[in-house]
C-alpha positions as CSV (number, residue, x, y, z in Angstrom):
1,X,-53.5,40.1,22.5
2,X,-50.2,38.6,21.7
3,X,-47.7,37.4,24.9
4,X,-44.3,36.8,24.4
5,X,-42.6,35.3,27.2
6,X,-38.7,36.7,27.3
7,X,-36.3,34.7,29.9
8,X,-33.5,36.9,30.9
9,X,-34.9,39.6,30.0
10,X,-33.9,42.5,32.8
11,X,-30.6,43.6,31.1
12,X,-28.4,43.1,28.4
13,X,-30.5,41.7,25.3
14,X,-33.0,40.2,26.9
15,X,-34.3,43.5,27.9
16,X,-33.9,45.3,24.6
17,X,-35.5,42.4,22.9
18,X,-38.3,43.2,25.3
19,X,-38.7,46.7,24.6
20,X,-38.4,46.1,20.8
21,X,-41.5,43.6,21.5
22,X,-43.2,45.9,23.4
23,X,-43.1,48.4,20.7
24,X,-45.2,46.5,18.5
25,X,-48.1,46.4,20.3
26,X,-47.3,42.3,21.9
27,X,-47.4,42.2,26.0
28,X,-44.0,41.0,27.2
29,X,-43.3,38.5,30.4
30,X,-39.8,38.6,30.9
31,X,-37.9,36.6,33.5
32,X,-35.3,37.5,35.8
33,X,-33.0,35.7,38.6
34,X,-30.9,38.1,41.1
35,X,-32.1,41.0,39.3
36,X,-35.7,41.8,40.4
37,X,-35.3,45.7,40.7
38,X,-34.0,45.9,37.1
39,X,-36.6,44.0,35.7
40,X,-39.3,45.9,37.6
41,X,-37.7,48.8,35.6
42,X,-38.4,47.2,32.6
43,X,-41.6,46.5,33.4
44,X,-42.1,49.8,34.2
45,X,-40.6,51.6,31.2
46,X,-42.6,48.6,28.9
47,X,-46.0,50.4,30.8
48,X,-44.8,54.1,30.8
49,X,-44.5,54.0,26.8
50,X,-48.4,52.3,26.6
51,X,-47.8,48.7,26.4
52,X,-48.8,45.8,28.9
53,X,-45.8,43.6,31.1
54,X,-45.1,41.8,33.9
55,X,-41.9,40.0,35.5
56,X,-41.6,36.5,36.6
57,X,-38.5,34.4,38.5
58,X,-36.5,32.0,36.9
59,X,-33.6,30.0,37.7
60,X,-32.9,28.4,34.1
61,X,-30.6,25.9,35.3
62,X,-33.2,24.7,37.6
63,X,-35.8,21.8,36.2
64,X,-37.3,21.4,39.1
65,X,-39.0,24.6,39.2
66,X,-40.2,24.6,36.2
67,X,-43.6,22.7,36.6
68,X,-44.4,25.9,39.1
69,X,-42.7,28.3,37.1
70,X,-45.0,27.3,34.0
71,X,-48.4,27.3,36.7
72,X,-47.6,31.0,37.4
73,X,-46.9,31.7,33.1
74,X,-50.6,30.5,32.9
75,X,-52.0,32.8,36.1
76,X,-50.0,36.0,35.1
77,X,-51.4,35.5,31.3
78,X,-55.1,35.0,32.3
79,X,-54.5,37.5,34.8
80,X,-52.7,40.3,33.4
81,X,-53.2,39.5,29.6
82,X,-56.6,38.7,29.4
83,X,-55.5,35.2,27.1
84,X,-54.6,31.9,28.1
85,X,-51.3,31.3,25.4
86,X,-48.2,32.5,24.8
87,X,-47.3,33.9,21.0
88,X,-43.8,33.5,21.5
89,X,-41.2,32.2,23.2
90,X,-37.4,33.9,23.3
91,X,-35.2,31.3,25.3
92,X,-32.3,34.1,26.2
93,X,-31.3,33.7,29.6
94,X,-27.6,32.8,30.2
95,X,-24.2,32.7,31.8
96,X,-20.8,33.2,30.4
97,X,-17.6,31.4,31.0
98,X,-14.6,30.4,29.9
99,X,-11.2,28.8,30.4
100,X,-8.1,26.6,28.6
101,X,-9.6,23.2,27.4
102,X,-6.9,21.5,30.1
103,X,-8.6,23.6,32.8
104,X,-12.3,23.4,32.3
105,X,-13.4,21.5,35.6
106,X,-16.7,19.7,35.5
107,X,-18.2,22.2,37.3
108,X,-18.0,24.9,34.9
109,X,-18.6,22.6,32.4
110,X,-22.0,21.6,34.4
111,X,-22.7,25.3,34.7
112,X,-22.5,25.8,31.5
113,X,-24.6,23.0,30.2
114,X,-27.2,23.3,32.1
115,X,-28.2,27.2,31.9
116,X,-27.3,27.3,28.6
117,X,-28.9,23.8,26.6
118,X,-30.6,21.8,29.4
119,X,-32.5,24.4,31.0
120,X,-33.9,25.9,27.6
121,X,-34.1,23.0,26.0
122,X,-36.6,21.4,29.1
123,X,-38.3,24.5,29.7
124,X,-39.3,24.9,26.5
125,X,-40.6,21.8,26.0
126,X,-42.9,22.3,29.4
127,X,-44.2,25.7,27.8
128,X,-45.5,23.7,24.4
129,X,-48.6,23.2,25.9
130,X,-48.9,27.1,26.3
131,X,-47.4,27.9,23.0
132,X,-50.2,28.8,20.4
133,X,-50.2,27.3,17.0
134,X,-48.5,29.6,14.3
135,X,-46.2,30.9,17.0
136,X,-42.4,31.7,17.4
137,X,-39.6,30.4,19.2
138,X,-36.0,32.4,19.0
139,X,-32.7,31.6,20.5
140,X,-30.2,33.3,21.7
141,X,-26.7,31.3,20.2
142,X,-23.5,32.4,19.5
143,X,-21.0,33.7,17.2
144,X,-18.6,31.3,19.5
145,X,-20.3,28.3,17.8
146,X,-19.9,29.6,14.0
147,X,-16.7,29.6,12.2
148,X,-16.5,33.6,12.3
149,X,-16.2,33.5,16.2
150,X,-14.0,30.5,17.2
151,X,-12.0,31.1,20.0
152,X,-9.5,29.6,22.2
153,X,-10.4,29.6,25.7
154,X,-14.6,28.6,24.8
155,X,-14.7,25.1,24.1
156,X,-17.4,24.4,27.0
157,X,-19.2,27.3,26.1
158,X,-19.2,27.9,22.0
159,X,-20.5,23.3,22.3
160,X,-23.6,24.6,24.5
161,X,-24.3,27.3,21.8
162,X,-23.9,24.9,19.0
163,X,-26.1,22.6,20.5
164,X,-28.6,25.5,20.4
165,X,-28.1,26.2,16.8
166,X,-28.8,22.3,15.8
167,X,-31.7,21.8,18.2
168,X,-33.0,25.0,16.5
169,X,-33.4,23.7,13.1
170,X,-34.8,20.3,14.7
171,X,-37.5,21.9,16.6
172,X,-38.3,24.0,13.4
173,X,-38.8,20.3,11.6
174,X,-40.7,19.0,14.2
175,X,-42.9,22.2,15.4
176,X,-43.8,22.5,11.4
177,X,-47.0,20.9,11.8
178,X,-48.2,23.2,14.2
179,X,-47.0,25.8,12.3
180,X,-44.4,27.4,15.1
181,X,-41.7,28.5,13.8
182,X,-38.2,28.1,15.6
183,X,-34.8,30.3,14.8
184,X,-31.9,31.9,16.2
185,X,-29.9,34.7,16.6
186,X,-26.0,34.6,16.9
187,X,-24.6,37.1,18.5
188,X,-21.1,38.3,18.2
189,X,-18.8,40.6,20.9
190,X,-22.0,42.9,22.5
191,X,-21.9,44.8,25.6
192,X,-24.1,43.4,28.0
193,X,-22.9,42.6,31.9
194,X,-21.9,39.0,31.0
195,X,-18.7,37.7,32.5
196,X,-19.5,39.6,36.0
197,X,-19.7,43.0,34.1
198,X,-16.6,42.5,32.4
199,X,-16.7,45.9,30.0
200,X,-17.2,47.5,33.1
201,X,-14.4,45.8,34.4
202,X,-11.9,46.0,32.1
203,X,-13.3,49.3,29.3
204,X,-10.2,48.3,27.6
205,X,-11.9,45.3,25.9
206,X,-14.2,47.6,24.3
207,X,-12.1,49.1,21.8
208,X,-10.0,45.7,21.3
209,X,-12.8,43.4,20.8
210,X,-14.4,46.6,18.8
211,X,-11.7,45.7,16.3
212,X,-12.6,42.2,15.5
213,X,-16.2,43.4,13.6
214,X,-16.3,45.2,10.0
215,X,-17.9,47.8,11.2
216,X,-15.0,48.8,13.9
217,X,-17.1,48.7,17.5
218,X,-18.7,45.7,19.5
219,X,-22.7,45.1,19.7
220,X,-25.6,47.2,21.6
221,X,-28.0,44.8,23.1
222,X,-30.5,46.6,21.3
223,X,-28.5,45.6,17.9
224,X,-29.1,41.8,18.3
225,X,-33.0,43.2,20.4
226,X,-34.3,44.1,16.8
227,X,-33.1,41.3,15.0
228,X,-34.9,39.1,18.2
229,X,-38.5,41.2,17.2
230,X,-38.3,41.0,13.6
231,X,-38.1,37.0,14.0
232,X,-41.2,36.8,16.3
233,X,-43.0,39.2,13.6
234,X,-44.7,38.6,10.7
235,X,-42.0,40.1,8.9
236,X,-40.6,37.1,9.1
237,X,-43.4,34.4,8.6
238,X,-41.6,32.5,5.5
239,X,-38.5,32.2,7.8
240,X,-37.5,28.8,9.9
241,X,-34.7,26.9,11.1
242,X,-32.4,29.6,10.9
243,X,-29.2,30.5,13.0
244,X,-28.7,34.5,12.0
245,X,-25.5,36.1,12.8
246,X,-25.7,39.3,14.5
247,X,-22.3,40.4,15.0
248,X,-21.7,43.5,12.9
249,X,-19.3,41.4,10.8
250,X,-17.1,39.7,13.0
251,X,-14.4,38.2,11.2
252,X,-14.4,39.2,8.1
């Protein structure tokens, strides 16, 4: 059986990156931090519609915990999965933020770097060892890194999503031999409960932001969720070191 191992994945497109998964017939682990009831309800829908999951916790920002949190990755695969490697790998957990070049304070700047480059970057490379050969890695980047999604106000942010996209394409060189392949998606404005639920916050954003894409609304996690499953499958096996906007043409 095929794992795929899914951080963030209670809400937003995490989860409907695990569902897509699911679908296919590959077991899901996805991780969670604050939001254990929601990802039990994943979990739960994942097993209602035939397939096989289980939820772990993570704190991406935190290296220490890693070490353990891989230890448990290897007991909740031999234990729930029957196997003893993960297929894939879909670094998505993450934090949003933003604020005027002049008033980004170290702190959010720290933040920032470390949920969003330094913790996938070093969990990743403790989960090599459980990664088979021939398997996937996605990330989750940004349209704020790309030239269709520049933005004032995201300077700390869009440089930890660029950093993404380039260690993407470096992973995909070096992983080559063992025949993993590495990509990432972009995505652009999508309504998930980043920024402290901020379209539930403010709805208005909605309809302005909505303007921005070609096709007139802003993303559904499960828009960027099926883009996530067709780059772990092997719909996609001649494809590596790729950055793929998913943004519903944003900026054009």
């Amino acid at each position: 059986m095929q794992v795929a191992l899914i951080t963030g994945g209670s809400a937003g497109i995490g989860r409907a990156a695990a569902l897509e998964i699911a679908r296919s017939g590959v077991g899901v682990v996805l991780t969670y931090r604050r939001h254990a009831a929601e990802a039990m309800a994943t979990v739960a829908e994942i097993e209602a519609a035939g397939g096989t999951a289980a939820a772990l916790p993570l704190d991406i920002g935190d290296l220490a915990s890693f070490d353990g949190f891989a230890e448990r990755v290897a007991k909740t695969l031999r234990d729930g999965f029957g196997v003893d490697r993960l297929r894939h790998l879909v670094n998505n957990a993450g934090v949003g933020g933003g604020a005027p070049f002049g008033e980004v304070s170290e702190e959010l700047f720290d933040d920032l770097h470390r949920t969003l480059f330094r913790g996938p970057y070093f969990l990743t490379q403790r989960l090599l060892p459980l990664l088979e050969d021939g398997g996937t890695i996605v990330n989750t980047g940004s349209t704020s890194a790309l030239d269709t999604g520049i933005e004032a106000g995201y300077s700390a942010y869009a440089a930890q999503k660029a950093a993404v996209h380039v260690l993407t394409r470096v992973w995909a060189k070096e992983l080559a031999p063992r025949r993993i392949r590495v990509n990432a998606v972009a995505p652009g404005t999508t309504r998930t409960r980043i920024g402290d639920d901020v379209f539930e916050r403010m709805p208005e954003l909605v309809a302005q932001w909505g303007e921005q894409a070609a096709f007139g609304r802003i993303g559904e996690p499960e828009d960027v969720g099926r883009v996530i499953a067709f780059l772990v499958g092997d719909a996609s096996a001649w494809v590596t070191g790729q950055v793929v906007e998913v943004s519903g043409g944003q900026g054009l």
